[in-house]
C-alpha positions in Angstrom: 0.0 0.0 0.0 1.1 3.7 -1.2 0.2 6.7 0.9 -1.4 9.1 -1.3 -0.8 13.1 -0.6 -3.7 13.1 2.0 -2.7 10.3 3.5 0.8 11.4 3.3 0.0 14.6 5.6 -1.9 12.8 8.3 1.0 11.2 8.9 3.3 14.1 8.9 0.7 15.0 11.7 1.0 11.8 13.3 5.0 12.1 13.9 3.8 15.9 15.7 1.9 13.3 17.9 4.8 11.2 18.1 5.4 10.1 21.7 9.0 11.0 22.5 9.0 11.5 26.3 7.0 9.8 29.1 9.4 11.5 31.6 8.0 13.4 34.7 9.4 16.2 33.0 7.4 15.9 29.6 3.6 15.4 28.6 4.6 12.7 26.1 2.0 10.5 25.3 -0.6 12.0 22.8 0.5 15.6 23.3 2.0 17.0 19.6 4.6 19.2 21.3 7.9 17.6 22.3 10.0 18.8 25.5 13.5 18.5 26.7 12.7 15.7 29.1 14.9 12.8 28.7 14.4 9.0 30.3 16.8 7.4 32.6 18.9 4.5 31.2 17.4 1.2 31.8 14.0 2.3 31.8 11.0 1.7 29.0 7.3 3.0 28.4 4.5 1.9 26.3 1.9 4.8 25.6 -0.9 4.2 23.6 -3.7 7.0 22.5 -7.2 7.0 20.5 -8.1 10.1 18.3 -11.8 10.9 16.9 -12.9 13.6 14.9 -16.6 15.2 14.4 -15.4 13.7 11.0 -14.8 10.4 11.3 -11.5 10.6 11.0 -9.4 8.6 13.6 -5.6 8.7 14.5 -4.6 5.2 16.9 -0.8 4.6 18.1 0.9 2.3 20.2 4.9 3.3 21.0 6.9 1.4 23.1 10.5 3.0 24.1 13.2 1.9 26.0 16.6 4.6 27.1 20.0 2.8 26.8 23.1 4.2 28.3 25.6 5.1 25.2 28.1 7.7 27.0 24.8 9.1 27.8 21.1 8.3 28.0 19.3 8.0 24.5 15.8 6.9 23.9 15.1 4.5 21.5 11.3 4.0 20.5 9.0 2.9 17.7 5.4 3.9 17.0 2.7 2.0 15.1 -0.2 4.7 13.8 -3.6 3.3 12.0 -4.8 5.9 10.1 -8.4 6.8 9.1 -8.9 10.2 6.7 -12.2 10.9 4.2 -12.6 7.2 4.5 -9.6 5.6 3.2 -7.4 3.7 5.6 -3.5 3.6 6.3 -0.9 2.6 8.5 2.3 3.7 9.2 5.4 3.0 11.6 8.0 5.4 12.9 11.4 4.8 14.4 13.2 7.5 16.8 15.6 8.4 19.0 16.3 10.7 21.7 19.0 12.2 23.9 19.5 15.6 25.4 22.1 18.1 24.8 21.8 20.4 28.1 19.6 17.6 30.5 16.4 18.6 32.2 17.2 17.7 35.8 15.1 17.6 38.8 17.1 20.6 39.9 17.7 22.5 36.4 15.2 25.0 35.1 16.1 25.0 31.3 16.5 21.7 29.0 17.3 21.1 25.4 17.3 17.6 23.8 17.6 16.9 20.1 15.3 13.5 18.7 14.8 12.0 14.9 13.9 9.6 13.2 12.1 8.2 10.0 8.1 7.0 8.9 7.8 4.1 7.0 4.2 3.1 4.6 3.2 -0.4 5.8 2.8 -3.0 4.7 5.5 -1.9 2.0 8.2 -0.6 4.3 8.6 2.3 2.5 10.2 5.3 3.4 7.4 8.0 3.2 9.3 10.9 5.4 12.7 11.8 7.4 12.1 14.3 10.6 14.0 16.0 13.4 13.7 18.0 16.1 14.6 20.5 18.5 12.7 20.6 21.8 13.4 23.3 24.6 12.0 23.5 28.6 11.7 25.7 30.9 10.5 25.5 34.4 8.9 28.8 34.9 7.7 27.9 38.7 7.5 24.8 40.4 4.2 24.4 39.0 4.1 25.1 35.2 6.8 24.9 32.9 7.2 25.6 28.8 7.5 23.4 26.3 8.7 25.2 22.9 9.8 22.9 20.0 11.4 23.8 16.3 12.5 21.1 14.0 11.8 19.9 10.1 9.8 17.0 8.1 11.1 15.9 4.7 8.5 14.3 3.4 10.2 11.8 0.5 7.0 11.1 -1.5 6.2 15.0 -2.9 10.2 15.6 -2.4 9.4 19.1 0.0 11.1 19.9 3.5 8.4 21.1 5.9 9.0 23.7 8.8 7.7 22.4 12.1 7.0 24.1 15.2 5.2 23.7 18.8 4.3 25.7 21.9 2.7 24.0 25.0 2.3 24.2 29.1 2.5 22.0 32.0 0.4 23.1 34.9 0.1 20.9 38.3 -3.2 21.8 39.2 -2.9 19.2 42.3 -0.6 16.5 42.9 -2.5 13.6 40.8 -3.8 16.4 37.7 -2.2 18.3 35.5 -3.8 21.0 32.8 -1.9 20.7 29.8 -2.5 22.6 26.5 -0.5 23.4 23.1 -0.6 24.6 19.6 1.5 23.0 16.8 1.7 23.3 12.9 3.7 22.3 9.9 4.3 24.4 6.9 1.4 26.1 5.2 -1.2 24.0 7.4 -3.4 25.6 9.6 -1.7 25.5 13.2 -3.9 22.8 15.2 -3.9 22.4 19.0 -4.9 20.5 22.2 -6.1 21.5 25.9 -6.5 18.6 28.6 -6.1 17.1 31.6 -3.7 13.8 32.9 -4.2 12.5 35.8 -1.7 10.4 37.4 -2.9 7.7 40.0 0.7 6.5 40.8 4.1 7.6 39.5 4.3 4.6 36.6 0.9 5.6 35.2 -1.0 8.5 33.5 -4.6 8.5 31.7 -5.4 10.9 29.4 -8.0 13.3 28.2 -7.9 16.1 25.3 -9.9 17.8 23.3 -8.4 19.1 20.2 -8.8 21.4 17.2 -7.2 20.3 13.2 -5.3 17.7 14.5 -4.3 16.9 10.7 -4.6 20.5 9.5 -9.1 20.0 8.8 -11.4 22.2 10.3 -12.3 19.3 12.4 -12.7 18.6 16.3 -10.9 15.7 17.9 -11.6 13.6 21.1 -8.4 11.9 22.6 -8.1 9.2 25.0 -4.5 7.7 26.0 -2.6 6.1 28.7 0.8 5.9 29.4 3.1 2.8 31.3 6.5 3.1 32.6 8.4 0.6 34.4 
């Protein structure tokens, strides 16, 4: 199977919702925008998230990860995306990595990481894009920090380099629920975003709920569901 354009850009979309960092210092999961936050060597994460649209569109992903220790941590993960848009069907799978250039410690107020990676069409295996990116944290108060990312897509089937970008917040309301919201785009699509809340019952678990606005670039409204393992 061959991604055609539209199918092409969902999944361009799909690597913004790329899960790249289930770290207490990141919203990971279904979030789009990416943060400095970094996991420990020797520890993994499956996160897994639902998407509906007013549309009938659907986005669903499973990615497991694991961090190794290679001179420094550096997180490994892959992502498997069913894709639903105008009716026609397609499924992709992404591979990334991870590692951060200034680390986002418990104590330190500023993080930058750099992660990439590639999408492949299945069942063909073929390449369909090349991204990277450059994610950035601050820890405004002890409460809410900033999540700004800037990084690139080439997407290999209409041979262009797209411009990616992200903004998002972290706010503990209380100690088990946080308010997290964020607004993303890719060049010349509309910017799209997402408001919700996670709640985390213990420390190795989150549930997630979001509404969201042109998740693939559509005048559409999205409902997501996701939950997020570490161990």
């Amino acid at each position: 199977m061959r991604f055609c354009a539209r199918n092409i850009g969902a999944l361009g979309v799909s690597l913004l919702l790329a899960a790249f960092s289930g770290h207490a210092h990141g919203a990971g999961g279904a979030f789009a925008v990416d943060n400095a936050g970094v996991d420990d060597a020797g520890t993994c994460k499956v996160e897994a998230w639902t998407s509906f649209s007013h549309r009938h569109d659907f986005i669903g992903a499973v990615a497991p990860a694991c961090a190794l220790s290679l001179g420094q941590a550096v997180e490994f993960g892959v992502q498997f995306d069913r894709l639903k848009f105008d009716g026609e069907w397609a499924s992709g799978l992404l591979l990334k990595a991870k590692t951060a250039i200034i680390p986002l410690t418990d104590d330190a107020r500023f993080g930058i990481a750099l992660s990439g990676g590639t999408a492949l069409a299945l069942p063909s295996g073929d390449t369909v894009a090349w991204f990277f990116n450059v994610p950035f944290s601050f820890r405004v108060a002890d409460p809410l920090q900033i999540n700004v990312h800037l990084g690139g897509l080439w997407d290999r089937i209409e041979d262009r380099s797209l411009f990616t970008w992200g903004v998002g917040f972290e706010l503990s309301l209380s100690k088990p629920v946080t308010l997290i919201g964020e607004v993303f785009s890719v060049t010349s699509r509309t910017p799209g975003g997402q408001i919700g809340l996670r709640y985390t019952p213990v420390e190795q678990m989150d549930f997630d709920i979001m509404y969201g606005r042109n998740l693939a670039g559509e005048q559409a409204d999205w409902i997501t569901l996701g939950v997020n393992v570490r161990f």
